[in-house]
MIFIDREN-974343 format. One record per atom (N, C-alpha, C, CB): residue number from 1; residue in one letter; atom name; x negated, y negated, z negated. Coordinates in steps of 0.02 Angstrom, whole numbers. Glycine has a CB too. Layout:
<mizas>
mifi / kolvex / keke / east / north / up
NUM / A / CA / X / Y / Z
...
</mizas>
This chain:
<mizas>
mifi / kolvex / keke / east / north / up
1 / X / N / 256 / -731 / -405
1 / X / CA / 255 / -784 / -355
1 / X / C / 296 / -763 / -295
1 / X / CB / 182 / -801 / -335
2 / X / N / 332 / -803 / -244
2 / X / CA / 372 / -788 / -218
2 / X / C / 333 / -797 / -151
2 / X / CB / 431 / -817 / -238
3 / X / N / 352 / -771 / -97
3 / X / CA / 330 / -742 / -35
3 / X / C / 325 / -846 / -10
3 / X / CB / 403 / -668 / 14
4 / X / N / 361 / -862 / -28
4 / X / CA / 347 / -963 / 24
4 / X / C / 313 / -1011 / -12
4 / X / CB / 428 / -1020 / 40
5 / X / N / 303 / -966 / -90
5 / X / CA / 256 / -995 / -151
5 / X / C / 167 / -985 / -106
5 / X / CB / 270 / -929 / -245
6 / X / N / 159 / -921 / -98
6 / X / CA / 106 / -910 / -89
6 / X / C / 78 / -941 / -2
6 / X / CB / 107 / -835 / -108
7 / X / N / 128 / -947 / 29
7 / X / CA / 117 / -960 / 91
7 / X / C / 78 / -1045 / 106
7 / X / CB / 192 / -947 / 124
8 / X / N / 134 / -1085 / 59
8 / X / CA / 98 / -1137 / 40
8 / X / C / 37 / -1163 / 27
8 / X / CB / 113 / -1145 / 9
9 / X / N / 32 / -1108 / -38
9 / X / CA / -37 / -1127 / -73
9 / X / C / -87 / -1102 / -12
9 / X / CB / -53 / -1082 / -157
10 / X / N / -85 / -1051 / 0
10 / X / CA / -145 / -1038 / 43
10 / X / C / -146 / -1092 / 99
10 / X / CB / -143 / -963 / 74
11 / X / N / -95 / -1120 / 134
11 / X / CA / -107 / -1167 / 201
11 / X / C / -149 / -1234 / 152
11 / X / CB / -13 / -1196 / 252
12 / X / N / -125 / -1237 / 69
12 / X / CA / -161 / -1288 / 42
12 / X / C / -221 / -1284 / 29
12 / X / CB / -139 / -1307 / -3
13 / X / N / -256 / -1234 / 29
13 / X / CA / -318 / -1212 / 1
13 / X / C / -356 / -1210 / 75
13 / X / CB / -313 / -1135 / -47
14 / X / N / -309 / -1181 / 122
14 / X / CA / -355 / -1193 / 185
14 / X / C / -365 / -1265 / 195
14 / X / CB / -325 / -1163 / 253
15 / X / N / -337 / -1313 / 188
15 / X / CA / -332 / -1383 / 225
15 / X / C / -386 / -1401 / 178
15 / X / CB / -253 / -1434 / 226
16 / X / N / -378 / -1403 / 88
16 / X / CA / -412 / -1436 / 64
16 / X / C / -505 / -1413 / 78
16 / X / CB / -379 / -1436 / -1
17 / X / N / -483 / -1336 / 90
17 / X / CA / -581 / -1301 / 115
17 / X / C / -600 / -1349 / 156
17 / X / CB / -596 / -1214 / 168
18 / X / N / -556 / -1392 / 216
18 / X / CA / -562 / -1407 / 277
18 / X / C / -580 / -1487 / 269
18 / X / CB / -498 / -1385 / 319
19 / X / N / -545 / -1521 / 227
19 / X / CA / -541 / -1580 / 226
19 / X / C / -477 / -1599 / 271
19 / X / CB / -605 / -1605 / 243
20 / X / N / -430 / -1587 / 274
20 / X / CA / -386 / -1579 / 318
20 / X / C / -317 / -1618 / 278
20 / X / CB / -383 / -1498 / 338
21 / X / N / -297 / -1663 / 302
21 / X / CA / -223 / -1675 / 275
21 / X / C / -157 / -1623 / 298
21 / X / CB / -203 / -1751 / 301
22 / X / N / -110 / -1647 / 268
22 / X / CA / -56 / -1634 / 293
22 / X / C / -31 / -1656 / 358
22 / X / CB / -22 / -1649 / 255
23 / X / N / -35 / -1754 / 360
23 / X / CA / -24 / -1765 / 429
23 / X / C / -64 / -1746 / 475
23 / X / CB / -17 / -1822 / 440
24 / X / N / -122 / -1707 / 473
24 / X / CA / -186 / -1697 / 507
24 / X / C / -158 / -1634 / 525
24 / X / CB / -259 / -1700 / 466
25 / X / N / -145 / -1573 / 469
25 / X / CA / -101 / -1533 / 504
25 / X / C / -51 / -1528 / 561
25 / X / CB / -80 / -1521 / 473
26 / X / N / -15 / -1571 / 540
26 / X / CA / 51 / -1573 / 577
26 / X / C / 17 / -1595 / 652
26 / X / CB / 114 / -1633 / 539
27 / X / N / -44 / -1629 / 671
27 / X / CA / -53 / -1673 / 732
27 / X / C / -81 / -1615 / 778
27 / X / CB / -108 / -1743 / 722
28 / X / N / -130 / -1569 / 728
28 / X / CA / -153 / -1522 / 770
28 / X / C / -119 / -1449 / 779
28 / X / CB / -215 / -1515 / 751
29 / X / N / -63 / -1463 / 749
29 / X / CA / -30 / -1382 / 750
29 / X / C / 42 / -1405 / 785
29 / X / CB / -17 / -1337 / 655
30 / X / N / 53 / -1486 / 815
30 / X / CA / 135 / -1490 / 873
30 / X / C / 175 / -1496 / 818
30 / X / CB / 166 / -1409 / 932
31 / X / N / 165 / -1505 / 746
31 / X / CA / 243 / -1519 / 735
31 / X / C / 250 / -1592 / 694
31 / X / CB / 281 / -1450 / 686
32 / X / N / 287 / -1608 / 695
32 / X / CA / 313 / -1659 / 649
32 / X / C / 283 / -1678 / 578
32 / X / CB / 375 / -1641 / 639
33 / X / N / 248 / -1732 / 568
33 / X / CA / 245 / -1730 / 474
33 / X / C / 271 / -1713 / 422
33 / X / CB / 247 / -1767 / 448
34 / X / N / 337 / -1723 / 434
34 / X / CA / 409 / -1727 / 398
34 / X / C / 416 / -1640 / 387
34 / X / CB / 484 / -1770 / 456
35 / X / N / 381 / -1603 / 462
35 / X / CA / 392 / -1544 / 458
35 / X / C / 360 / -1495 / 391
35 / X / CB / 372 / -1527 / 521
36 / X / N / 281 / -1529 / 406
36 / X / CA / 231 / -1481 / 354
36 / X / C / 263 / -1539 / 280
36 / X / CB / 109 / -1486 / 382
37 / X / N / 293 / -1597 / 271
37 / X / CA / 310 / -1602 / 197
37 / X / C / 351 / -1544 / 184
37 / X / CB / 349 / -1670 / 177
38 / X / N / 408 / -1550 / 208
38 / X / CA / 460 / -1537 / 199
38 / X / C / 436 / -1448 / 182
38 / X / CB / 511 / -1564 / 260
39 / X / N / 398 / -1404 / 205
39 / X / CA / 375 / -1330 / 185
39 / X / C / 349 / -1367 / 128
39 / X / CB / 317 / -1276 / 237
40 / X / N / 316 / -1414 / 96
40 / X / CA / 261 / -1419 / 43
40 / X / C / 306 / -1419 / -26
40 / X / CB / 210 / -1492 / 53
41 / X / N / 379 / -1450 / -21
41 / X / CA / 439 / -1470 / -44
41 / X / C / 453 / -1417 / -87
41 / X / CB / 490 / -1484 / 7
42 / X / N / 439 / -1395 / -151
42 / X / CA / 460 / -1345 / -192
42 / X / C / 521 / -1337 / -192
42 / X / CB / 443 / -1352 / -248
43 / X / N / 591 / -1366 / -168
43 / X / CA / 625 / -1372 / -188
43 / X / C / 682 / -1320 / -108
43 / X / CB / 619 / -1448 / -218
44 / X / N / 595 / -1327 / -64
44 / X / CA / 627 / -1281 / 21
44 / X / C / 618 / -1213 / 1
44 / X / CB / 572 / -1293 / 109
45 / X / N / 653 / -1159 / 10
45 / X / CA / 630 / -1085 / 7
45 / X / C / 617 / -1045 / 66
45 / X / CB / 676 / -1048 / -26
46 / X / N / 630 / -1080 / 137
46 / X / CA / 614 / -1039 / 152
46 / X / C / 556 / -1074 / 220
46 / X / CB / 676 / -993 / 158
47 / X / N / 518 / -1018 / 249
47 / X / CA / 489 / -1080 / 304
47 / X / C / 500 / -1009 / 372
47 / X / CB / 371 / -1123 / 282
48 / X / N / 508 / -1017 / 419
48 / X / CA / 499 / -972 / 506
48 / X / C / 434 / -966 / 485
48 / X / CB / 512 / -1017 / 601
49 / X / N / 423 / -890 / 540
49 / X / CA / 375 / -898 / 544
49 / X / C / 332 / -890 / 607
49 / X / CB / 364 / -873 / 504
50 / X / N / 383 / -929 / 651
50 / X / CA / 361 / -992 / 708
50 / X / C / 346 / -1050 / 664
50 / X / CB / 426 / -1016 / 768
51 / X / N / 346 / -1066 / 619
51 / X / CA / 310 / -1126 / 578
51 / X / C / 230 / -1081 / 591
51 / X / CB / 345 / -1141 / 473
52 / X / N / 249 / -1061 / 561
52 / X / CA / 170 / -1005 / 493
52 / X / C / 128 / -1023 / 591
52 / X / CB / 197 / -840 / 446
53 / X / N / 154 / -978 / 616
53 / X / CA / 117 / -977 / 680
53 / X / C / 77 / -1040 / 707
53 / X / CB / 165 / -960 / 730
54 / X / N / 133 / -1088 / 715
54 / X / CA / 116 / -1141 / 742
54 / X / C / 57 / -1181 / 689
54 / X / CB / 184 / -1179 / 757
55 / X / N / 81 / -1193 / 635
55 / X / CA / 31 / -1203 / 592
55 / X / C / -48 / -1171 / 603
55 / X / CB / 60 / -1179 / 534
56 / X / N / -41 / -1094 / 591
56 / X / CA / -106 / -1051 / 587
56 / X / C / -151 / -1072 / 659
56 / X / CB / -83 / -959 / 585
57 / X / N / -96 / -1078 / 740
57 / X / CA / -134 / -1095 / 783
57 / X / C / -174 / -1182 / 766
57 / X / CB / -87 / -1085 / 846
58 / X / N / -157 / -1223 / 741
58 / X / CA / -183 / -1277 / 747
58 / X / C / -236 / -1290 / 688
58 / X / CB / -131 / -1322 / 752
59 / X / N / -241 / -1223 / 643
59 / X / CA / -307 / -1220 / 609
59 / X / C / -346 / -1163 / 639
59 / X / CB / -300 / -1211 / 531
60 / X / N / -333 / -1124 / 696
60 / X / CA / -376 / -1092 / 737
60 / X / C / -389 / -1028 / 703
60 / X / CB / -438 / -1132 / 751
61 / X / N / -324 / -1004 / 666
61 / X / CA / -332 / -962 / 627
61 / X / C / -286 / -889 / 651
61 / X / CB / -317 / -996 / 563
62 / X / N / -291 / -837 / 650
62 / X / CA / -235 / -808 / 690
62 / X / C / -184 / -771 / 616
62 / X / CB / -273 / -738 / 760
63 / X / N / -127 / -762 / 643
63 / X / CA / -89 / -738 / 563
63 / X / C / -98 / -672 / 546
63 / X / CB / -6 / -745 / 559
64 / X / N / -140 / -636 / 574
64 / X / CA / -187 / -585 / 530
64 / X / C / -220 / -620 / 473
64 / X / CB / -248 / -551 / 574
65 / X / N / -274 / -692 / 513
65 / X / CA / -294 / -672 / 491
65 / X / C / -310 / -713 / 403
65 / X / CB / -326 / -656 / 539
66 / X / N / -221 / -754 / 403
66 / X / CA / -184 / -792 / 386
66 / X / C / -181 / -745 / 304
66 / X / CB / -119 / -803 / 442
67 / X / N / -147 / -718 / 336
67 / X / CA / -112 / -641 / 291
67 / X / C / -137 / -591 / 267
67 / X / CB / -75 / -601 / 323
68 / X / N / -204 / -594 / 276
68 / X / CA / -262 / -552 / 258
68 / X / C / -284 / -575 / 188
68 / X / CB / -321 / -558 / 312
69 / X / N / -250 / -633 / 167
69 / X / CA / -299 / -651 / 97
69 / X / C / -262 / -620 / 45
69 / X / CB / -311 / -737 / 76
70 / X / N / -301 / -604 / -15
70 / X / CA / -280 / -545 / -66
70 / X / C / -226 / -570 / -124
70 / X / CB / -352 / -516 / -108
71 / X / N / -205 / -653 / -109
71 / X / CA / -132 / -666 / -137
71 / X / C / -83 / -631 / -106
71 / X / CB / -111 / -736 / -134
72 / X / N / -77 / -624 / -45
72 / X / CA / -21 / -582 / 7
72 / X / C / -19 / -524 / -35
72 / X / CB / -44 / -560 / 95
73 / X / N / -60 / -486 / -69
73 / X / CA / -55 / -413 / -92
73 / X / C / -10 / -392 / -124
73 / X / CB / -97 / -393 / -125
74 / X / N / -3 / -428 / -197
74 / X / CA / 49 / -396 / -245
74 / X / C / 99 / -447 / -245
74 / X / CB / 22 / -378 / -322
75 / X / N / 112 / -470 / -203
75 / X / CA / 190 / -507 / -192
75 / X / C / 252 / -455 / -190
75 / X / CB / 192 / -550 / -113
76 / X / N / 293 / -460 / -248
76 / X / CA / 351 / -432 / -267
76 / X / C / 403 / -433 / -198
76 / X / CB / 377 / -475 / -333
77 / X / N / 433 / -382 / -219
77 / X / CA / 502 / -383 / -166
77 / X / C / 532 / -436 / -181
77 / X / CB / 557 / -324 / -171
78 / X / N / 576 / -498 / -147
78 / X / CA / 623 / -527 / -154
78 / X / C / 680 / -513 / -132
78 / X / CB / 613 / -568 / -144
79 / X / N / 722 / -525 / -180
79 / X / CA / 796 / -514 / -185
79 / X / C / 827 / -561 / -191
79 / X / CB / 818 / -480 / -228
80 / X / N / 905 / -580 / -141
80 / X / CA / 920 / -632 / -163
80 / X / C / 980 / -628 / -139
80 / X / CB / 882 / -682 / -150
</mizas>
């Protein structure tokens, strides 16, 4: 799985724990809708991570403690 594969899923797994949309995201974390599709977009590789941030602040989450979950672990080197 690739390092913006996993980043995804987990902001998806947090929202869905939450009951939380996407546009719901985007309202409480300052950015744009278009913004959090467009990371959801398999087809984007890469996301800032002044996204990740901004995101993590508007689920009240800090990016410890974001990055702390045990998908982050064995994520391969990417090369590209």
């Amino acid at each position: 799985m690739h390092v913006k594969d996993a980043v995804v899923e987990h902001f998806k797994e947090i929202c869905e724990k939450r009951g939380i949309t996407p546009n719901e995201l985007a309202t409480r974390s300052g950015v744009t809708p278009s913004t959090v599709y467009s990371m959801l977009d398999e087809r984007r590789r890469h996301i800032s991570i002044v996204l990740i941030k901004k995101l993590c602040d508007g689920l009240e989450i800090t990016l410890g403690e974001f990055f702390s979950a045990p998908r982050f672990d064995g994520l391969e080197q990417e090369i590209q």
